[in-house]
TISEVO-192089 format. One line per 8 residues: number of its first residue (from 1); their letters; for each residue x, y, z of C-alpha. Coordinates in nm, 2 decimals. Each point is the difference from the previous one (the first is absolute). Example, Ala and Ser with C-alpha at 12.3 -4.5 7.8 and 13.67 -1.06 7.14 Angstrom:
2
1	AS	1.23 -0.45 0.78 | 0.14 0.34 -0.07 .
***
This chain:
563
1	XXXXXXXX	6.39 9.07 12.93 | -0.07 0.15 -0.33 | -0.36 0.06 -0.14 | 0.03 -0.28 -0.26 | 0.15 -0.19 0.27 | -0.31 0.07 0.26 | -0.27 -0.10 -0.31 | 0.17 -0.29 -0.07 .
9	XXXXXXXX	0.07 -0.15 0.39 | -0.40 0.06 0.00 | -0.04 -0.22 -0.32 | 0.20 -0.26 0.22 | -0.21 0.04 0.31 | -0.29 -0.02 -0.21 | 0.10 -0.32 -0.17 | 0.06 -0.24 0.32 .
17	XXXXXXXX	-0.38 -0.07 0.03 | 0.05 -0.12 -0.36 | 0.33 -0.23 0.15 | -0.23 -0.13 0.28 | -0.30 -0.03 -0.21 | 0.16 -0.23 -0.26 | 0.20 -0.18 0.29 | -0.33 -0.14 0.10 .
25	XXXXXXXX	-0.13 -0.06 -0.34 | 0.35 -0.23 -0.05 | -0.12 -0.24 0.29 | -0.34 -0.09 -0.26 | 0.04 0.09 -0.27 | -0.29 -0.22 -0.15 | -0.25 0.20 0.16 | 0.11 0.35 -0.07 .
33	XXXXXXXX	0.01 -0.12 -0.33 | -0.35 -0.17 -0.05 | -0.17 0.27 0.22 | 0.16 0.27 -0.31 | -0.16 -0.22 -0.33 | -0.31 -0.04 0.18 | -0.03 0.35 0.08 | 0.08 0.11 -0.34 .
41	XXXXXXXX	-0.29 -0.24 -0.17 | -0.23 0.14 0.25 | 0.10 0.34 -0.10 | 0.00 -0.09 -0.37 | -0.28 -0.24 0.01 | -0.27 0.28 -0.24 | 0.25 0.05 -0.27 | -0.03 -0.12 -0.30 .
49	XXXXXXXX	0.33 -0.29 0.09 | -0.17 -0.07 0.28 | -0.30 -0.06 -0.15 | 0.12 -0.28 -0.27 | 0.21 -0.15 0.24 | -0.24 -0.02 0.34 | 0.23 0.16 0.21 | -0.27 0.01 0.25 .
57	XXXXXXXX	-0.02 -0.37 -0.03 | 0.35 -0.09 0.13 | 0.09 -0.01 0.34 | 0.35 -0.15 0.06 | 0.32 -0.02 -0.21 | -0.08 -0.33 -0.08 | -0.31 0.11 -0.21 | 0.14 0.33 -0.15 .
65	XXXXXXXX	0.27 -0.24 -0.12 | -0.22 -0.23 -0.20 | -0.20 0.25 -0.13 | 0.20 0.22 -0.14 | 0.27 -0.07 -0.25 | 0.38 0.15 -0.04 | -0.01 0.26 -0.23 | 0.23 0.28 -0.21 .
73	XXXXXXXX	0.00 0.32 -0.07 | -0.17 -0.05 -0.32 | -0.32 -0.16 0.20 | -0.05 0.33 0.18 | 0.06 0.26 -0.29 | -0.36 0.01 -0.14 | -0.13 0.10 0.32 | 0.29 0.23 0.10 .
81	XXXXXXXX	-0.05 0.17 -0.34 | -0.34 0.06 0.11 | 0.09 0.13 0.36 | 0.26 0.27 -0.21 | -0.28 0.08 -0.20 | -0.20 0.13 0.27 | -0.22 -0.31 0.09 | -0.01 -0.08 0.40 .
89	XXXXXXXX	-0.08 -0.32 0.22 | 0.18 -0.27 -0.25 | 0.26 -0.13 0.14 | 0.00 0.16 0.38 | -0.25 0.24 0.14 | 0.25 0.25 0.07 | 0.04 0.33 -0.21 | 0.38 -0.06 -0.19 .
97	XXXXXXXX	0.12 0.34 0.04 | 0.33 -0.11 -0.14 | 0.15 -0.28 -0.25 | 0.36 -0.10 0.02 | 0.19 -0.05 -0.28 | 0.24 -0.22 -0.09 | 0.34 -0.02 -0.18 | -0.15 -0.21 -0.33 .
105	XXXXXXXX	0.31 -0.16 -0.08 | -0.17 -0.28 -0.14 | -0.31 0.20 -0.15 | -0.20 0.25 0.07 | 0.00 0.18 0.32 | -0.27 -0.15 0.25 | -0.32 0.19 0.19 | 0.08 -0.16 0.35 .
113	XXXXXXXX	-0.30 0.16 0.22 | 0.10 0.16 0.32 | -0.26 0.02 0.27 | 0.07 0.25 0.34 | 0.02 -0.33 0.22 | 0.24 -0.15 -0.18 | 0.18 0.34 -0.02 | 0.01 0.08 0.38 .
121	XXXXXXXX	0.16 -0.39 0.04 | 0.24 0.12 -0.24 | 0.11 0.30 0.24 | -0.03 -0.16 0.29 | 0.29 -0.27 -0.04 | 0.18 0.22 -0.26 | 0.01 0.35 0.19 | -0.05 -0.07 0.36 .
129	XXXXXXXX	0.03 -0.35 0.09 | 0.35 0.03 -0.21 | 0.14 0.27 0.22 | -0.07 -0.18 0.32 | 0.16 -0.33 -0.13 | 0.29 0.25 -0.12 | 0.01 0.19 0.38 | -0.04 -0.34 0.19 .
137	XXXXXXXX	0.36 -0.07 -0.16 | 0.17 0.29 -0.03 | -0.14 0.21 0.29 | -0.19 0.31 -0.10 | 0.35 0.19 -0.12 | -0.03 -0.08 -0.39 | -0.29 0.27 -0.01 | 0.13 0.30 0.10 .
145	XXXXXXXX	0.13 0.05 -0.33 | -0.20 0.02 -0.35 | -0.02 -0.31 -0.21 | 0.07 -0.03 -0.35 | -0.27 -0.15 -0.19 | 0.02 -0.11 -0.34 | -0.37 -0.13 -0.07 | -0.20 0.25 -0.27 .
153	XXXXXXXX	-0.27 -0.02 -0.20 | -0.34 0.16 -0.13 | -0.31 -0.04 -0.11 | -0.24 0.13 -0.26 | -0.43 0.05 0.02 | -0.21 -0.24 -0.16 | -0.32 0.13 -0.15 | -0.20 -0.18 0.27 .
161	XXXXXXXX	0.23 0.18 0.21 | 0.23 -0.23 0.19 | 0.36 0.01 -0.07 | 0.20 -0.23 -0.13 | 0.38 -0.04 0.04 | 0.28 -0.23 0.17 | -0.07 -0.10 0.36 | 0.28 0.23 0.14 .
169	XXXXXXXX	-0.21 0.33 -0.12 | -0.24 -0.08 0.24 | 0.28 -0.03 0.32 | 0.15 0.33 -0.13 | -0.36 0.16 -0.02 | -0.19 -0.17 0.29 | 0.24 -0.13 0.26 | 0.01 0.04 0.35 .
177	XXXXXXXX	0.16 0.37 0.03 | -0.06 0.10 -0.37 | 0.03 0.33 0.05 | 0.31 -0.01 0.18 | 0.20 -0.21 -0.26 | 0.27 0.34 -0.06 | 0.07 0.00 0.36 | 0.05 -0.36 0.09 .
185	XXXXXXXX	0.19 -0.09 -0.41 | 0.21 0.16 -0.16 | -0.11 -0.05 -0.35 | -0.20 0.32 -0.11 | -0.39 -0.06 -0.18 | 0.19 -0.01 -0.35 | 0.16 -0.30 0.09 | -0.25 -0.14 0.23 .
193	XXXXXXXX	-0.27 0.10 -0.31 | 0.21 0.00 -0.29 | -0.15 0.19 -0.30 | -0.05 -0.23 -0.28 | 0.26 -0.18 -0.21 | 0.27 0.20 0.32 | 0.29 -0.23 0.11 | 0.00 0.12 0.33 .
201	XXXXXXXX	0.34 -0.19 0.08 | 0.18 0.36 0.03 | -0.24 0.15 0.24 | -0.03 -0.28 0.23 | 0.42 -0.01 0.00 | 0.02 0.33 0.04 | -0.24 0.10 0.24 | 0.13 -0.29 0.20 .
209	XXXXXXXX	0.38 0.08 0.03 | -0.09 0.37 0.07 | -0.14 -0.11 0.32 | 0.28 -0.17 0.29 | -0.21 -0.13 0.24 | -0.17 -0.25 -0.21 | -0.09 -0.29 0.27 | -0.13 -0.30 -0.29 .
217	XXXXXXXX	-0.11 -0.09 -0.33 | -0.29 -0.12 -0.15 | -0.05 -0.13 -0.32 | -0.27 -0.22 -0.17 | 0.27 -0.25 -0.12 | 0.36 0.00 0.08 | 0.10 0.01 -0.33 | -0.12 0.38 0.02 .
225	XXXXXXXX	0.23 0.08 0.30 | 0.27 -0.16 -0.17 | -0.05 0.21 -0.32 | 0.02 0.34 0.23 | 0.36 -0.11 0.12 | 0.10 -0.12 -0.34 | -0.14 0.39 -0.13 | 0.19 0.17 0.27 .
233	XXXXXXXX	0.31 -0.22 -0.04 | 0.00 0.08 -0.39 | -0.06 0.36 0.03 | 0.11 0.09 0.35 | 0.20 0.30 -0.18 | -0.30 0.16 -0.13 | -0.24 -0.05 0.28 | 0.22 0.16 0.25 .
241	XXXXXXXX	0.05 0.37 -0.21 | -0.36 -0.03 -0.05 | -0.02 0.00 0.38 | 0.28 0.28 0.00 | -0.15 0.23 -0.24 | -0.40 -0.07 0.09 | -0.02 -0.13 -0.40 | -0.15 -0.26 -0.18 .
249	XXXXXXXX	0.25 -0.11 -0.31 | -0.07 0.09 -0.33 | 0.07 -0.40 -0.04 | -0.27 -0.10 0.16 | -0.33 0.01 -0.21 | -0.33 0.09 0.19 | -0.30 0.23 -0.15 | 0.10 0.36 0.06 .
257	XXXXXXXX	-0.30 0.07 0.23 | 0.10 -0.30 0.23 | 0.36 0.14 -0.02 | -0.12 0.32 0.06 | -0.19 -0.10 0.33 | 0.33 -0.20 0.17 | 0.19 0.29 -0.06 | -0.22 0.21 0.18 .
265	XXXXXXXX	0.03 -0.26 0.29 | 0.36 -0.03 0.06 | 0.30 0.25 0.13 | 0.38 -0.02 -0.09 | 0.11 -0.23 0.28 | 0.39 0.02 -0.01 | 0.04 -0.12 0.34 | -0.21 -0.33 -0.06 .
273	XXXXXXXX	0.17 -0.07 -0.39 | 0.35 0.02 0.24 | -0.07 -0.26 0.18 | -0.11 -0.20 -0.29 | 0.26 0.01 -0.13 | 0.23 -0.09 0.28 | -0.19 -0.31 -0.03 | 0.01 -0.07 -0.32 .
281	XXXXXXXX	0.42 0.10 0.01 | 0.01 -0.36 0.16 | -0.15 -0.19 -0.31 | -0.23 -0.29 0.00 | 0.21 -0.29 0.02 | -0.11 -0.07 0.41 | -0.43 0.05 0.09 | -0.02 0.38 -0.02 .
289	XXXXXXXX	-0.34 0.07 0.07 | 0.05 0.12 0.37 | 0.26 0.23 -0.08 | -0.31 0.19 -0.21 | -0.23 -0.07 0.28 | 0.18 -0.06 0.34 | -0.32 -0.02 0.14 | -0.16 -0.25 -0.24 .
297	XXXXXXXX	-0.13 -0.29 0.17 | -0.17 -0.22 -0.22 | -0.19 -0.08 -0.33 | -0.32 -0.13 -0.09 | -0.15 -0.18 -0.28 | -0.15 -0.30 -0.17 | 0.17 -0.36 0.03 | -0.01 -0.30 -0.19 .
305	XXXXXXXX	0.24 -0.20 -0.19 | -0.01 0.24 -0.28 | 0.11 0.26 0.19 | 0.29 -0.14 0.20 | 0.29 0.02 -0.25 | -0.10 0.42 0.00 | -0.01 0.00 0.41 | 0.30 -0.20 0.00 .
313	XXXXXXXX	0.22 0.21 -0.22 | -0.17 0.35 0.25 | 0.12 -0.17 0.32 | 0.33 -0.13 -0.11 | 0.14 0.31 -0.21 | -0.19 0.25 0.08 | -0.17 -0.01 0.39 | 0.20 -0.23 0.18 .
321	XXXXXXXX	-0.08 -0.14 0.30 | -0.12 0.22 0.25 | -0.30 0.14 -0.24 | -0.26 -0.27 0.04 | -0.24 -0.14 -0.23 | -0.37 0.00 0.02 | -0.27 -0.16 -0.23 | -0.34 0.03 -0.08 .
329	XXXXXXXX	-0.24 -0.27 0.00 | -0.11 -0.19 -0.34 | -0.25 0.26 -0.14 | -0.15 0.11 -0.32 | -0.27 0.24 -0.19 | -0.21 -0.29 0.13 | 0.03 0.02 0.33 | 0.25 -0.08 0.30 .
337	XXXXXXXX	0.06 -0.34 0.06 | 0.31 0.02 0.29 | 0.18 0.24 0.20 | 0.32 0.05 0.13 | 0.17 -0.19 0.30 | 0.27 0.17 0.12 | 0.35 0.13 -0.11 | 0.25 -0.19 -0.28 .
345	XXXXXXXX	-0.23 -0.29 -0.06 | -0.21 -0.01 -0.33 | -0.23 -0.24 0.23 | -0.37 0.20 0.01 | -0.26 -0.17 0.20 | -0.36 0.01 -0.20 | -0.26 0.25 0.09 | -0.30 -0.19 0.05 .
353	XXXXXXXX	-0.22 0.29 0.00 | 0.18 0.13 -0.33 | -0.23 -0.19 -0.25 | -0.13 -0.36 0.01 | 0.27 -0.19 -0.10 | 0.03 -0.39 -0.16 | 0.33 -0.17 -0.09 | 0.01 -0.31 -0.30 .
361	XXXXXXXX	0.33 -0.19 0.00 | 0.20 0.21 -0.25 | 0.07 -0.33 -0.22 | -0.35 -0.10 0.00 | -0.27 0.13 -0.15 | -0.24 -0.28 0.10 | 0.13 0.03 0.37 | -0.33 0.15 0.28 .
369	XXXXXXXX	0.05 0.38 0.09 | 0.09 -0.03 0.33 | -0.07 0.33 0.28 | 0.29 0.09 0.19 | 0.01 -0.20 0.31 | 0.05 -0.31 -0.23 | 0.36 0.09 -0.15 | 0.30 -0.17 0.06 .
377	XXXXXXXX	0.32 0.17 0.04 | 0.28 -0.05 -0.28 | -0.28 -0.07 -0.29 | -0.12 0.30 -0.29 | -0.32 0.10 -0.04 | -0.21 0.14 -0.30 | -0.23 0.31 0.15 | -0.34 0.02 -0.04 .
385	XXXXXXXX	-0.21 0.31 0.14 | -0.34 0.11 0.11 | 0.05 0.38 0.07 | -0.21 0.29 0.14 | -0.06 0.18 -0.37 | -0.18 -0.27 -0.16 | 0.23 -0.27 -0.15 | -0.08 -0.33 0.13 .
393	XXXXXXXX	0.23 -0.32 0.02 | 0.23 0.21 -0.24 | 0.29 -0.13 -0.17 | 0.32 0.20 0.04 | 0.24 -0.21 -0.13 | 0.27 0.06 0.31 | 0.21 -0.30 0.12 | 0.04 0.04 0.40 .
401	XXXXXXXX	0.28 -0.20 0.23 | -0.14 -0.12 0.37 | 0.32 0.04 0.21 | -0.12 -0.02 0.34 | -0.29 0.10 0.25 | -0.09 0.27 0.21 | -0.23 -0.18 0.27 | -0.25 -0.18 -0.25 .
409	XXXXXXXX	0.07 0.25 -0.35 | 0.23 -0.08 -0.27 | 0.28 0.24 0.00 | 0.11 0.02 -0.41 | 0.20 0.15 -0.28 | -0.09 0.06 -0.35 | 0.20 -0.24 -0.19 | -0.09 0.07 -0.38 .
417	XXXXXXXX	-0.33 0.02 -0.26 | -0.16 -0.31 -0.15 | 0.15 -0.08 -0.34 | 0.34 -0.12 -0.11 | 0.27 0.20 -0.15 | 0.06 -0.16 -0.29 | -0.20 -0.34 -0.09 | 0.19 -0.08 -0.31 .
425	XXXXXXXX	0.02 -0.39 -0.05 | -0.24 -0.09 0.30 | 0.28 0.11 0.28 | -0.18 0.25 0.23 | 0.30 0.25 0.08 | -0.12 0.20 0.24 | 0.05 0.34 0.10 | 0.18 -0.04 0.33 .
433	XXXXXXXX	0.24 -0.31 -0.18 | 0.09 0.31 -0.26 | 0.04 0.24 0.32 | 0.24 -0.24 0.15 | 0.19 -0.05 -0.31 | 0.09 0.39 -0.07 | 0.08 0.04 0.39 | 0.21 -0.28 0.01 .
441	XXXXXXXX	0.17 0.13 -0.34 | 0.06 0.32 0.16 | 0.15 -0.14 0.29 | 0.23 -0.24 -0.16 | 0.12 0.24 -0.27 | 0.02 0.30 0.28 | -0.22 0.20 -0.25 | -0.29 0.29 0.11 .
449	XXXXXXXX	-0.24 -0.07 -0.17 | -0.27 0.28 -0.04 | -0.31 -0.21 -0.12 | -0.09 -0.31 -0.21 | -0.25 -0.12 -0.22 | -0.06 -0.35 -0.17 | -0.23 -0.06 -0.33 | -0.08 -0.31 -0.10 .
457	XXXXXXXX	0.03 0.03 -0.39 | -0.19 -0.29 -0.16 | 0.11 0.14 -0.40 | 0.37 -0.07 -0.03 | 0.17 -0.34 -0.08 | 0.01 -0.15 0.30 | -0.22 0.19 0.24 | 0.22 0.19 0.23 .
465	XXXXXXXX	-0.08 0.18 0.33 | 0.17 0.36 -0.05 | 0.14 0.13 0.31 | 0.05 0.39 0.00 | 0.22 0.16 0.23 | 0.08 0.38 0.14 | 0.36 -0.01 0.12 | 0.11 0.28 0.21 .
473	XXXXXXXX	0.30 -0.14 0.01 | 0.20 -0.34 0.01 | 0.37 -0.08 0.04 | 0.28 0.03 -0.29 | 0.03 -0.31 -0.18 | -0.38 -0.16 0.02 | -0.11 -0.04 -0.35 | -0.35 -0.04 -0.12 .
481	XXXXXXXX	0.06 -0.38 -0.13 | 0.12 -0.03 0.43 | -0.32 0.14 0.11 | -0.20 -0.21 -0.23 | 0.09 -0.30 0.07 | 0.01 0.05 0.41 | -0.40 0.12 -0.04 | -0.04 -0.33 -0.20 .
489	XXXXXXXX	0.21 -0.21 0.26 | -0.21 0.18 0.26 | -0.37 -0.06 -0.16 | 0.12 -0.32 0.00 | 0.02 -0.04 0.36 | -0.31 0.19 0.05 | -0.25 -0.23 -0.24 | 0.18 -0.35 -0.06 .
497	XXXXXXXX	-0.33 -0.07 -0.25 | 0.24 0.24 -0.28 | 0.28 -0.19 0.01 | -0.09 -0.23 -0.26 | -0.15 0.24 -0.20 | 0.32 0.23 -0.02 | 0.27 -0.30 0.01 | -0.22 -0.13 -0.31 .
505	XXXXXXXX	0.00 0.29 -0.18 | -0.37 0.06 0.01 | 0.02 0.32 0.20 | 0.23 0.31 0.02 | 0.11 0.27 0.19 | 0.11 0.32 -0.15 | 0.13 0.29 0.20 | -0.10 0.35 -0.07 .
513	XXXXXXXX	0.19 0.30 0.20 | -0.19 0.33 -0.02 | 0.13 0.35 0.03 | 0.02 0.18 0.28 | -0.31 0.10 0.16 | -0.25 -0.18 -0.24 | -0.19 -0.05 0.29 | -0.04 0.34 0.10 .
521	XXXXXXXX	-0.07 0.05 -0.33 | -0.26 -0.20 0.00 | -0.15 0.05 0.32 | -0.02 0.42 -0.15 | -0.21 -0.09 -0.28 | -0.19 -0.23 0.17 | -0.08 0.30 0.20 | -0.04 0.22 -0.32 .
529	XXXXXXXX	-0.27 -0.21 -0.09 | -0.21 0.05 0.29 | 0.15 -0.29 0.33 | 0.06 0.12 0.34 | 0.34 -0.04 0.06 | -0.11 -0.14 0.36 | -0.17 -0.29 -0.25 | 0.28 -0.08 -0.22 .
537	XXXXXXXX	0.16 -0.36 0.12 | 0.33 -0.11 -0.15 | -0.07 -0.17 -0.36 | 0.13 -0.38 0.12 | -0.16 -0.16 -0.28 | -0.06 0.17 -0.35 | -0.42 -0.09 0.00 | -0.15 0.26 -0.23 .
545	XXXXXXXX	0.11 0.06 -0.33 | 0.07 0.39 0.04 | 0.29 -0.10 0.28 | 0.11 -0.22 -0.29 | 0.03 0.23 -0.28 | 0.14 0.25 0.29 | 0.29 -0.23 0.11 | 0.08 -0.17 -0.32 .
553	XXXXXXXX	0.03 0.37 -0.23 | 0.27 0.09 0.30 | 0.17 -0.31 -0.10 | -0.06 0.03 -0.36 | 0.12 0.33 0.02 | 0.33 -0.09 0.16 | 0.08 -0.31 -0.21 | -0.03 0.24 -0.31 .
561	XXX	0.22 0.25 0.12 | 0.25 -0.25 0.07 | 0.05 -0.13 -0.31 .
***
């Protein structure tokens, strides 16, 4: 077995005390979890929090529940602002070493407080426990061969000397094995730490087909992997003389020092750019990806609703059947909340050491918070946490499916966030309804769609829902009337509450199809202005008014050259 093989068959044999360990914790999951909040008001009882809201006081979930009240973001800023400042003992009496950021598509980016507890949960079930669930399917096999790993990000230093950056900068810097990332990935620092404003989408594809004996994939969304085959698929040509010659394309922009530093790192590799190109002699009409890879076992990233149509489109075109799917549990900068269950299901079973955790009825606000062991399968839950870093009964806004039980704990899927959308004329559209809608488009018109968006536009006469679509490619014949009116047939199905609304003429729906790779575009300056690319979700619903003004100038754009 190889060296990267070896280090990670240890991180596996490591990780089944965490498979046993949470095995038990399954079986009551009540206790683990009231045994964790009173041990962190103990803990925090001194601090300031603590303090006004007599933590030392409350002795059951019960009380900590009446005392306390839900709150946002916005309730904790003034002290977190404080804590960034320098100022200790406010909301938890650990020393924040670190503050996560996040994506501020809605808004600012948010200070989300990482404490070392909270961090070393995070690697347990991410880095170890992951590769024993992964052995315990697939034997120990898949790791004698480096994975490619698409997660990045960095930080920067605060003045009161914590860093600040996306959650991922802190796996890339402080993970189990950190110093071993360039033997067990084969993504060099520049990619894994991109300089900033670098699209790192080259090196990662690069550095990735250079090496044969990739064994699986891992990515923070699977939209991400996707993107990677789509990149190779669209410039297989160029990537494999890159290969051949041990060059970087003049084509492909990156900072000369950061150019300068890959080249040093790679070799003319004719014999490898052959068999690339063997490969990609066959085309990409069948699933492709072992004939890259022929040892490639499986992926792994998040699920959810909002990532299926991306991991259905990978395993259908692209992986086939005998490369399996594996996906992380329901987690954010916030903390982790499940983990994962085994291989091709999306069902993760809820960590209940991860973070306290309390679920409200996702369609009522006035509903109790209930704890885990008081779920019932099929129903959706709103998420409500009490974490290790100091954020207590915190709302995150998630919306979480109960599909089954392992012993006593809910085993779930993420299902969408709270809000609507499009809310026009009182009829709640949700985001999965407009998800259905596109997929079932796509699969009645036999179009690929790349990606979607819907805005709800309140200033035209009537107000219309704009759906905007990336087509790589659709059949001869389909016109754009065709596809409007099968989305609209299909929304239909999805929210019965429009169909008055658009068969009286008090709603719209206008289609918008974008050029090619808008969403790459996109995703680039996003990037540009500062986002981890391992942060960047796909833009669903147009929210904020700079996604607006980017989506609509594209369309602007192209209507005026049209004319």
């Amino acid at each position: 077995m190889s060296f990267y093989g070896l280090m990670m068959k240890m991180m596996s044999l490591m990780g089944k005390s965490s498979i046993r360990a949470l095995d038990k914790m399954t079986k009551d999951p009540r206790k683990t979890q009231e045994e964790l909040l009173l041990s962190l008001l103990q803990e925090n009882r001194d601090t300031e929090f603590g303090i006004e809201n007599g933590f030392g006081d409350i002795h059951s979930i019960e009380e900590y529940q009446a005392r306390l009240p839900i709150r946002e973001y916005d309730d904790f800023a003034p002290f977190i602002e404080r804590m960034v400042q320098g100022e200790e003992n406010i909301l938890t009496a650990e020393h924040i070493g670190h503050y996560n950021k996040t994506s501020g598509t809605l808004g600012c980016p948010k200070y989300i407080p990482l404490a070392k507890k909270q961090l070393s949960v995070c690697g347990k079930y991410f880095a170890l426990y992951t590769n024993a669930v992964v052995s315990s399917c697939l034997g120990y096999g898949w790791a004698d061969g480096r994975g490619i790993n698409l997660q990045e990000g960095t930080s920067e230093v605060l003045e009161c000397g914590a860093t600040y950056g996306c959650a991922s900068s802190m796996a890339v810097k402080e993970g189990p094995f950190k110093n071993m990332f360039s033997q067990i990935y084969t993504s060099p620092a520049e990619a894994r730490q991109p300089a900033p404003g670098v699209v790192s989408r080259y090196i990662h594809t690069r550095f990735a087909l250079q090496e044969p004996d990739a064994t699986y994939i891992m990515g923070t969304f699977s939209n991400i992997i996707l993107e990677m085959f789509r990149y190779i698929e669209d410039h297989h040509e160029m990537l494999a003389r890159d290969i051949e010659l041990g060059t970087i394309d003049e084509s492909v922009e990156l900072p000369e020092e950061v150019r300068a530093s890959l080249l040093a790192q790679i070799k003319p590799d004719p014999k490898r750019a052959g068999q690339l190109r063997r490969a990609f002699s066959q085309g990409f009409d069948e699933p492709w990806a072992k004939r890259i890879w022929p040892k490639l076992s499986h992926i792994i990233s998040a699920g959810g609703a909002n990532f299926s149509p991306y991991t259905e489109k990978l395993k259908k075109n692209i992986l086939g059947d005998s490369v399996h799917v594996f996906y992380f549990g329901v987690a954010a900068s916030e903390g982790i909340f499940s983990v994962l269950s085994g291989k091709d299901t999306q069902d993760t079973v809820l960590a209940p050491d991860g973070c306290f955790m309390e679920f409200r009825d996702a369609e009522d606000e006035t509903a109790p918070c209930l704890t885990m062991d008081r779920l019932e399968a099929g129903k959706c839950y709103e998420l409500i946490i009490t974490n290790y870093s100091g954020l207590y009964r915190y709302r995150m806004h998630d919306v979480v499916r109960v599909t089954g039980f392992r012993e006593k704990t809910p085993l779930i899927q993420f299902e969408t966030r709270l809000g609507f959308a499009a809310n026009l004329r009182g009829e709640k559209t949700s985001e999965p309804a407009v998800r259905q809608a596109v997929k079932e488009t796509e699969n009645a018109l036999g179009l690929e769609v790349t990606d979607y968006s819907v805005y709800p536009d309140p200033d035209v006469v009537p107000p219309a829902y704009v759906i905007m679509l990336e087509l790589r490619s659709r059949p001869e014949g389909v016109k754009n009337e065709v596809i409007r009116s099968r989305l609209l047939e299909e929304l239909k199905k999805a929210n019965k509450a429009i169909i008055r609304h658009f068969d009286g003429g008090h709603l719209d729906l206008r289609l918008v199809l974008l050029q090619p790779e808008t969403y790459l575009l996109y995703r680039d300056v996003m990037i540009m202005k500062g986002t981890s690319a391992s942060q960047l979700k796909p833009v669903h619903v147009i929210r904020s008014e700079f996604q607006r003004r980017f989506f609509f100038k594209l369309r602007e754009e192209e209507e005026a050259a049209a004319l």
